[in-house]
C-alpha positions in Angstrom: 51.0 73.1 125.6 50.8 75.6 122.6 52.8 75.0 119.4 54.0 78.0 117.5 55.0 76.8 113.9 57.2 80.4 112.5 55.2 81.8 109.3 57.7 83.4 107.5 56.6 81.9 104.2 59.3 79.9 103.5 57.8 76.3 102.2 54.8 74.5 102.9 54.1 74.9 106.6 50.2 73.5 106.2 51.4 69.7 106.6 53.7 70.6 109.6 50.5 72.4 111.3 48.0 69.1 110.4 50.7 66.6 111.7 51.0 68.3 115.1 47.2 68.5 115.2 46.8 64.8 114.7 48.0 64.4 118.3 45.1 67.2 119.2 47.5 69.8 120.4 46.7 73.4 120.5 48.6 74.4 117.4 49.0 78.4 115.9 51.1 79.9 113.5 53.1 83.3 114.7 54.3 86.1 112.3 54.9 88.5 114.7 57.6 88.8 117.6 55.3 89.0 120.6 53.6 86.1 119.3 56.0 83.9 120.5 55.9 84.9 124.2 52.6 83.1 124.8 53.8 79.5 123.0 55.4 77.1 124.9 57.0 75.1 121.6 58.5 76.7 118.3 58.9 75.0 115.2 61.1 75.8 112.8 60.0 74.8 109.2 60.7 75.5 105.6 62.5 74.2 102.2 64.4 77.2 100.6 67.4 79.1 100.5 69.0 79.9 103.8 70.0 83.5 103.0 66.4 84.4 102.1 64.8 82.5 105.3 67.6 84.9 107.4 66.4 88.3 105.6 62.4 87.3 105.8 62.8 86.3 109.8 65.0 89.4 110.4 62.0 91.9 108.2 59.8 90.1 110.4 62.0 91.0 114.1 62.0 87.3 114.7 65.5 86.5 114.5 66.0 88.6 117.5 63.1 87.5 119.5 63.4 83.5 118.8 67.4 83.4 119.6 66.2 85.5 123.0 63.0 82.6 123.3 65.6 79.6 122.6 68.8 80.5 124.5 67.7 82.9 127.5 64.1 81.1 128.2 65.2 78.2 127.1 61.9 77.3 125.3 62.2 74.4 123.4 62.9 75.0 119.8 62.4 72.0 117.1 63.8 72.7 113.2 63.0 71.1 110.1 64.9 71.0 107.4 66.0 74.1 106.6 65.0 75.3 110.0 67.7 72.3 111.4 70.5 74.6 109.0 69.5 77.5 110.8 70.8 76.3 114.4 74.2 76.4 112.4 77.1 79.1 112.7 76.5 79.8 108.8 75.9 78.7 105.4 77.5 79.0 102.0 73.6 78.7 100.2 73.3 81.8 98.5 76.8 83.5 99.4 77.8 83.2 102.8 75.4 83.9 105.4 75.3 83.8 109.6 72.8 81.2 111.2 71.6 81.3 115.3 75.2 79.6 115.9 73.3 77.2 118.6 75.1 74.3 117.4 78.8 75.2 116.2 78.7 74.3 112.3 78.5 74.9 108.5 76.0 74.6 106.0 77.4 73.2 102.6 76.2 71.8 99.3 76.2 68.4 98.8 79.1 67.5 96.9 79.2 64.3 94.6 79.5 63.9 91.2 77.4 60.4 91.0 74.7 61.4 93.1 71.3 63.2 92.2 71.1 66.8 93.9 69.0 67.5 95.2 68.6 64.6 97.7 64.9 64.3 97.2 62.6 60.9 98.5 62.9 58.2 101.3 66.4 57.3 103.1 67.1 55.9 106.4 68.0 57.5 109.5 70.6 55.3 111.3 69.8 55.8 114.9 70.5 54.0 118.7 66.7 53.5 118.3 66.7 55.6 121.7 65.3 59.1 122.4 63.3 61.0 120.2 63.5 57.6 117.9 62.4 55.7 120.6 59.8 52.8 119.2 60.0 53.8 115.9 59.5 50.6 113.7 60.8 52.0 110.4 64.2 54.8 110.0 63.0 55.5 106.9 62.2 59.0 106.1 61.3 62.0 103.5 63.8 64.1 102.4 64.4 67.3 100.2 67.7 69.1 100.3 70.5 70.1 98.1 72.5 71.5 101.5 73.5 69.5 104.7 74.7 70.8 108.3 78.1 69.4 109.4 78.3 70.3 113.1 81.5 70.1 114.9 80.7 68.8 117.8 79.6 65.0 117.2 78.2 64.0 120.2 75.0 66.3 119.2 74.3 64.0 116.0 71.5 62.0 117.0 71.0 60.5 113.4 73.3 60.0 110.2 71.5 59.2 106.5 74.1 57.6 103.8 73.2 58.7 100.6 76.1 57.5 98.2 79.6 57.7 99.4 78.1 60.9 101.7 77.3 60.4 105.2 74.4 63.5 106.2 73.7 65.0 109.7 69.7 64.1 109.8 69.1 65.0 113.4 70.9 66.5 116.2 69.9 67.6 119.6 71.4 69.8 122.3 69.5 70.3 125.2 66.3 72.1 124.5 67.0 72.5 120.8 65.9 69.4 118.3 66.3 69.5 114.7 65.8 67.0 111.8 67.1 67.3 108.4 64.3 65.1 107.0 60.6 66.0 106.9 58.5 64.2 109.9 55.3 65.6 108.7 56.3 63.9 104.7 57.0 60.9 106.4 54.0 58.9 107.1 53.5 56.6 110.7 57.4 56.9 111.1 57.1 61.0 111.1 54.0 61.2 113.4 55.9 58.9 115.9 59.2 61.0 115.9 56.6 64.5 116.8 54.9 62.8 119.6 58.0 61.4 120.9 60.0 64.8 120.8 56.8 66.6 122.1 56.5 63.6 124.9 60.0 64.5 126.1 59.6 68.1 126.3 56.5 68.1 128.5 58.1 65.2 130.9 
């Protein structure tokens, strides 16, 4: 199985690439469209601004290529972070902006007045304990975000965070398309576990 993690130099993708070579998969980063015909897996990465991780994939003729990869090959697709707020119809970060439109959905800021924003450190991931959180001993997780996704369709929330009197999307799923809001590869035992369980399930 070859990993593709998307360089499109949006955040620290270096710890993403050493988590999935823990397991001792055969992990590459692609920058270039054609690039992705030969992987079996993309990942999705990045912290940022949504608007400027739409303009950098599209000067790089991925957006194209990767929508054509996820929804007409069906080639599984994980996101992370702000690569989870890319499945979305659009965001309001930085005016407002089309995502892929995968999952039906809007980015928005976090909106509290007694909370910190950004949402930055560990928090728990309230899950059925099933799936890609299968045997996962601890829900709690890293996170770094001043934006959450808010999809319409419930039933694709595989995961739900409280922070404060907000309730935040932290992982969804729908079909061969995986996201997490949180940061697996921040996130210690709990983070390796969640990878090798969403990378068992895709090669089952």
């Amino acid at each position: 199985m070859k990993i593709g993690i998307v360089n499109y130099s949006i955040g620290n993708i270096g710890s993403v690439y050493s988590a999935f070579r823990f397991f001792g998969l055969d992990v590459r980063f692609v920058q270039a469209p054609q690039e992705l015909e030969n992987i079996d897996v993309i990942v999705l990465a990045g912290v940022g601004n949504f608007i400027t991780a739409v303009r950098r994939l599209k000067a790089l003729k991925m957006w194209d290529k990767i929508d054509k990869e996820v929804i007409v090959k069906k080639k599984p697709i994980i996101g992370i972070c702000l690569g989870m707020q890319l499945f979305a119809d659009l965001s309001y970060e930085g005016g407002r902006t089309k995502g892929f439109g995968w999952i039906k959905g809007e980015v928005v800021k976090m909106d509290s007045k007694d909370l910190r924003i950004p949402h930055i450190g560990w928090n728990r991931v309230n899950t059925s304990g099933k799936g890609i959180f299968n045997g996962i001993q601890s829900n709690y997780f890293y996170f770094m975000h001043s934006y959450h996704f808010i999809p319409k369709n419930k039933n694709l929330i595989c995961g739900v965070t409280d922070y404060g009197d907000l309730k935040i999307v932290s992982a969804v799923r729908k079909d061969n398309i995986i996201g997490v809001q949180f940061h697996p590869e921040k996130s210690q035992s709990g983070g390796l576990r969640l990878l090798k369980n969403i990378i068992e399930e895709i090669n089952c």
